[in-house]
N, C-alpha and C positions, 0 to 999 in steps of 0.2 A: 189776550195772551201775546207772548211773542216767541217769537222762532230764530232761533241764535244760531242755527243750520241751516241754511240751504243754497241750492244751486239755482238761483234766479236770474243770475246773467247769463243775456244768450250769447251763443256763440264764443265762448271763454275758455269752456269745457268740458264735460260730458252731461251740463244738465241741462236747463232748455235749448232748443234749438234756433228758437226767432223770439221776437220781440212780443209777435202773439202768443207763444204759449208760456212766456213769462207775465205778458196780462189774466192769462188762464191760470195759470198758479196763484197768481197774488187773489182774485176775484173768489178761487178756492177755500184761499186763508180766509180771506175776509167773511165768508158766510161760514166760518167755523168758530169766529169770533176773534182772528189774529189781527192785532193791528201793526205790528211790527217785524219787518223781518228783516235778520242781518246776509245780507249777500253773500256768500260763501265758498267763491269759486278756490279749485284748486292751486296751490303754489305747491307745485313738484315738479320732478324732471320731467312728464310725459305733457304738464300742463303749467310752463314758466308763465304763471299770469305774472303782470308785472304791477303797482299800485296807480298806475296812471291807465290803464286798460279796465283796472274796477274800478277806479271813482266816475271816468267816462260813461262806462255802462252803469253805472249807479244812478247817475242824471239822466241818464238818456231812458233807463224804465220807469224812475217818480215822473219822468215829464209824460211819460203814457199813460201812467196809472190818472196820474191830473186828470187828463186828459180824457179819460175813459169816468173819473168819478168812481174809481176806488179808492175807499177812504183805508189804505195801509201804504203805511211809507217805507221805504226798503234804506236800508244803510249801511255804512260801509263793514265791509272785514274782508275773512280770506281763510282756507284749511288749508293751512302748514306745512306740512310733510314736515318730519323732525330736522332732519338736515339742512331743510333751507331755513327753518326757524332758527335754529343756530348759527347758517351764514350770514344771512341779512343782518346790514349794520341799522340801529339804534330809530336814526330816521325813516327808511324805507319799511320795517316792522311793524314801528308806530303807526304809519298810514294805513294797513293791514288790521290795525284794531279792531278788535270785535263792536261792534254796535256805534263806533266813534269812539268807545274808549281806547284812544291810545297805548294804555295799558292794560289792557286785554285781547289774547288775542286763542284763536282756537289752533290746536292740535291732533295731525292725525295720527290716531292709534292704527298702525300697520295690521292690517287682517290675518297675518301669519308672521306668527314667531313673536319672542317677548322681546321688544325694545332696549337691551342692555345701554343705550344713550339716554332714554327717557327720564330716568333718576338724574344724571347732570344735568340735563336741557332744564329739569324743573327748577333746581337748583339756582343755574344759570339766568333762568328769565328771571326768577325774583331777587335776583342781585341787581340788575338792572334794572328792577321795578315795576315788572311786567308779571300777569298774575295769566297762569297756562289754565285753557278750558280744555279737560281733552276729550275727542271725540270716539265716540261709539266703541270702546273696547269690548263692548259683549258680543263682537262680534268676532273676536277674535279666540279659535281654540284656547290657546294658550293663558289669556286674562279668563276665561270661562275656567278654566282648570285650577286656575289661583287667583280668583277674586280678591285674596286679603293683600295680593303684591300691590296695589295699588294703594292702598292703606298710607304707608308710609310716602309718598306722594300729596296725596291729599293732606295730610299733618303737616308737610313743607310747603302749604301753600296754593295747592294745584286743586282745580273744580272737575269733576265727570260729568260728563253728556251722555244719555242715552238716546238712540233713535226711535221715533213711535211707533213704526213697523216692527221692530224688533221686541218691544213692550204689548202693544198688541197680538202680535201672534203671526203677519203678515208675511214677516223674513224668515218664516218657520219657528217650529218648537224651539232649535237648539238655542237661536238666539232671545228668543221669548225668556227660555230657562237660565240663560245667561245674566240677562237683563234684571228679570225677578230675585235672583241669587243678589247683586249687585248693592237691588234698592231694598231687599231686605237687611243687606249688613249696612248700611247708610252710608254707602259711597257713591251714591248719585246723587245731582244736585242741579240737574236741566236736563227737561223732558223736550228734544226738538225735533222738527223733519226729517232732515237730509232729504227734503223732497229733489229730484231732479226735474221730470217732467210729470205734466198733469197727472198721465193717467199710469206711470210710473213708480212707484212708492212715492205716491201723492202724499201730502198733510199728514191729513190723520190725526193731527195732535188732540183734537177734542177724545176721539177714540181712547187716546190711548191715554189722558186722564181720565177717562170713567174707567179705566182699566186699573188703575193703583187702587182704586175699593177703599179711595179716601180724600174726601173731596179738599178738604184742608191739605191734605201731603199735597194731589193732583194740583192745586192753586199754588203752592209753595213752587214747584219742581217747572211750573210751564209761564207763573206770574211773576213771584216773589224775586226769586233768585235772579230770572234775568233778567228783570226792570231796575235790581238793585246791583248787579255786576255792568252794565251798560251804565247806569251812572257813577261807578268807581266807587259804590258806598260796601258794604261791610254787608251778608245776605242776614235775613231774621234768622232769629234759630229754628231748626226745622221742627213742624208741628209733632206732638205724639200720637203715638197710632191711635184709633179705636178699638180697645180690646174685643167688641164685638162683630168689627169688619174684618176681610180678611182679602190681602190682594190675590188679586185673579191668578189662579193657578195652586193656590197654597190652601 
């Protein structure tokens, strides 16, 4: 699998705090079967990462993971906040890329209130040629209350993220129910972390594929998708349900 979320640089921003509990995270993924994970620290006003601050910390954790003989390699990216994804000029974004794709890059869904910029910014990146992942909206009242607003987004080009705590049941019902709503109308398309620290809405991802009650969707949403948006290709089409399965909670 890989994980197109998370906060594995230490000392960046509010997710691990040293260098050990970023080997504790990665050693996690790995015994859940993750071999790849995209770095994902914060770019917003309370956490101005900069792209020379993650690519730093990016080498300085694969040279520990080496080092230690875990076999998952961590690679670049970065979670947006909408306003700085629309200040940053052309170069400094690109470096920000989700997984090394230059042209992909993740965005964050604000946990209150609906975005009225996020329709432009979608617009906007793919003028540019830059293709938005956005992150965890089921966690947001507002996307839970109108799940279909996101609809028209995704047809202009834009991918959803859900978080596995939130699909497992971890971040509570509401977001569980959020989440479920989301992948039943088939506007998710990567199942990831947001782990911060170990024992903090850790992993989980194995969890919270046995949790879609379909192991074809669960391989699409935590393999397919993100091994084919990291290398810039085009995702398969998503599997069809089992009319005799039924995901968790329906």
């Amino acid at each position: 699998m890989i994980d197109l979320h998370c906060h594995v640089l230490p000392g960046v921003d509010d997710g691990v705090r040293s260098l050990d509990e970023a080997v504790e995270l990665a050693r996690a993924a790995a015994a859940e079967g993750v071999t790849a994970i995209a770095a994902t620290p914060h770019v917003r006003d309370d956490y101005p990462t900069t792209a020379d601050a993650m690519e730093d910390a990016v080498a300085h954790v694969n040279d520990a993971l080496a080092e230690k003989g875990i076999d998952v390699r961590v690679l670049p990216g970065g979670e947006l906040a909408l306003g700085r994804a629309a200040a940053l000029d052309d170069a400094e974004l690109r470096r920000f890329g989700l997984g090394g794709n230059p042209n992909l890059v993740l965005v964050e869904f604000p946990y209150y209130g609906w975005p009225l910029e996020l329709g432009e910014l979608v617009v906007e990146l793919r003028t540019r040629g830059i293709v938005p992942l956005i992150a965890h909206p089921e966690r947001s009242a507002d996307a839970r209350e109108h799940p279909e607003r996101l609809r028209p987004l995704v047809l202009g080009g834009a991918f959803v993220q859900v978080t596995a705590a939130s699909l497992d049941g971890r971040l509570g019902r509401t977001a569980q129910a959020g989440a479920l709503r989301l992948l039943e109308l088939e506007l998710v398309h990567v199942i990831a972390s947001d782990a911060h620290h170990p024992d903090i809405r850790a992993f989980g991802l194995r969890a919270a594929r046995d949790a879609v009650g379909d192991d074809a969707l669960g391989a699409w949403l935590t393999e397919d998708v993100p091994r084919a948006l990291v290398a810039g290709e085009a995702p398969p089409a998503r599997p069809q349900p089992h009319r005799r399965r039924r995901i968790l909670g329906r």
